[in-house]
C-alpha positions in Angstrom: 155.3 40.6 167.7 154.8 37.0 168.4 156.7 37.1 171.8 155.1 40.2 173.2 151.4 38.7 172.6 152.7 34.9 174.0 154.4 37.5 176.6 151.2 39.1 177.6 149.3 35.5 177.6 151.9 34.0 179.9 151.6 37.2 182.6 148.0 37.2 182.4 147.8 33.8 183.3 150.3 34.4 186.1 148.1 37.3 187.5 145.2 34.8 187.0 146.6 32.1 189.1 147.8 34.9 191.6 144.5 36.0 192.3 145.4 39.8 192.3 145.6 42.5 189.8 149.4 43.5 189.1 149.8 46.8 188.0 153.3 47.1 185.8 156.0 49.9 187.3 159.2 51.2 186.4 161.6 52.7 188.1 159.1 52.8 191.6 156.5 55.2 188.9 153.4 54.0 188.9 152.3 53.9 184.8 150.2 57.6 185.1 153.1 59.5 186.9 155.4 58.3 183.9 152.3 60.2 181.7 152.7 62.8 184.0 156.2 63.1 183.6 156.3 62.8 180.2 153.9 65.8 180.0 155.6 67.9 182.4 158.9 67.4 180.3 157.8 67.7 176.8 155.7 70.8 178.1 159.5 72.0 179.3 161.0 71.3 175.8 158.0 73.2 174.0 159.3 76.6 176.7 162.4 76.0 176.0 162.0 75.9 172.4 159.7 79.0 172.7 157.2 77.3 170.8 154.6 79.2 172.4 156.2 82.5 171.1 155.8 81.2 168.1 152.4 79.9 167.9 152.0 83.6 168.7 154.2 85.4 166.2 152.0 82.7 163.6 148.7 83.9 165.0 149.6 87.5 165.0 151.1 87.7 161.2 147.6 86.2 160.1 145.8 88.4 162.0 148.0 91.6 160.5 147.1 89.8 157.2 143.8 89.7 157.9 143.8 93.4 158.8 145.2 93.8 156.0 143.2 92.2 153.7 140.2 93.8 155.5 142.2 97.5 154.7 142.6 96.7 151.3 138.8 95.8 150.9 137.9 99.5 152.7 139.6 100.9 150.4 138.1 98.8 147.1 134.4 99.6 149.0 135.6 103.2 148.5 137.1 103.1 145.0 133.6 101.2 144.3 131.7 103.8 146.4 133.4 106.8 144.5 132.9 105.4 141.3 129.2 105.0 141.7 128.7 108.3 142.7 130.6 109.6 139.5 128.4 106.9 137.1 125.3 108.5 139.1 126.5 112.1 138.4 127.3 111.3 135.2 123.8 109.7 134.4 122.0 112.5 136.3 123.9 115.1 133.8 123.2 113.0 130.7 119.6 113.1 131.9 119.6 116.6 132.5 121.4 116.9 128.9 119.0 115.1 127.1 115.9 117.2 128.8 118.1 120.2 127.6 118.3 118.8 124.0 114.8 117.9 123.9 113.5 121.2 125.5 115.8 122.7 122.5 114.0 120.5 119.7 110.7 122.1 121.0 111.8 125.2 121.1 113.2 125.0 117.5 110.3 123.4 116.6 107.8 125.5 118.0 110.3 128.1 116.2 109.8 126.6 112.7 106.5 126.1 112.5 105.6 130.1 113.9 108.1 131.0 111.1 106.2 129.0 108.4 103.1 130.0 109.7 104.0 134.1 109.2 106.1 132.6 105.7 102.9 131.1 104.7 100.9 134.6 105.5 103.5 136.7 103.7 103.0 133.9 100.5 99.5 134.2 100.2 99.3 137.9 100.9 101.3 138.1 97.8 99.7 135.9 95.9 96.2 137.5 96.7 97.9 141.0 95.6 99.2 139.1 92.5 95.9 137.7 91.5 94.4 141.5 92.4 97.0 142.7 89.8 96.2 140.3 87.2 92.3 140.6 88.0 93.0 144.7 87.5 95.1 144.1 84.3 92.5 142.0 83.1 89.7 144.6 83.9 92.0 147.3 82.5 92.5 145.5 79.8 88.8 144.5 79.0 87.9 148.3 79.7 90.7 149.4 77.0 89.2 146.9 74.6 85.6 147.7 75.2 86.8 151.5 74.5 88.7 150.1 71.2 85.4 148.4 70.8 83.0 151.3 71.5 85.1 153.8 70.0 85.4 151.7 66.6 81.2 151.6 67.2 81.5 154.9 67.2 83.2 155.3 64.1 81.6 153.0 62.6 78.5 154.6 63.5 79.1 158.2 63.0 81.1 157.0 59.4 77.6 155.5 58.1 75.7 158.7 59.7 78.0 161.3 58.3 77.4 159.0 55.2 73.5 158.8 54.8 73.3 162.5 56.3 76.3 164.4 55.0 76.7 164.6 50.7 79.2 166.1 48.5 77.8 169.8 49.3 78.3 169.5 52.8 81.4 168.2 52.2 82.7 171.3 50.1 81.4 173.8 52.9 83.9 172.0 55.6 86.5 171.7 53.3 86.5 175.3 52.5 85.8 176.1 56.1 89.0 174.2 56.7 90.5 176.2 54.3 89.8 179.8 55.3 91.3 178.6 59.2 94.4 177.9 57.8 
């Protein structure tokens, strides 16, 4: 490394004491057709090597990839899309259920309480005839025992009349009134 720097001091200072500018060559090529060579061949070994082709193929297998990937992601969008129209359906007819159920529940409800209200009618038109019955047993029952009463008055009565007006003479003539009918 040491000799190509001392190297490029010593030809520098050559070109210095020269007065002219000394541009290197090799093989009558000036430095930028060497480049230019250089290019053109390595530009030949990448055609001959069919790199291009294969820069290609590479390209083209990540863009079927790509398609692919973009295919398989369609189709998920559709799965996804599918499905969310069956979770809507299915939410729309579990809505439409529960309305069902709950316009039921009303209905039964409504159906209950009409039934207790004519259950309710029914009781206390029987009751009401039951307390009639009882109030007429009771009336029957106090009419019986005011005729028990009146009718024991009454005997009573007519005993202590038939007593103060009726003696042992008027006694004799019904008993032997009695008598004779027989």
């Amino acid at each position: 490394m040491a000799d190509f720097a001392s190297l490029a001091i010593l030809a520098a200072g050559a070109a210095a004491e020269h007065g002219a500018e000394v541009e290197p060559s090799a093989l009558g090529l000036a430095p930028g057709a060497w480049v230019a060579l250089s290019m053109a061949i390595l530009i030949a070994i990448a055609l001959f090597l069919k790199v291009p082709k294969a820069i290609t193929s590479g390209l083209d297998k990540g863009i079927s990839e790509i398609r692919h990937q973009l295919d398989e992601a369609k189709s998920l969008r559709a799965e996804a899309e599918a499905l969310r129209q069956e979770y809507a359906a299915k939410i729309a007819n579990a809505e439409r259920e529960a309305a069902e159920m709950l316009a039921h529940a009303k209905h039964e409800a409504e159906a209950i309480v009409a039934k207790a209200e004519v259950d309710t009618t029914d009781l206390i038109g029987r009751r009401e005839k039951m307390a009639s019955e009882k109030i007429a047993a009771a009336e029957l029952a106090a009419v019986q025992e005011l005729r028990v009463r009146a009718a024991d008055a009454a005997a009573k009565a007519a005993g202590a009349l038939i007593r103060a007006k009726h003696d042992a003479g008027a006694d004799k003539a019904l008993v032997d009134q009695a008598i004779a009918g027989l």
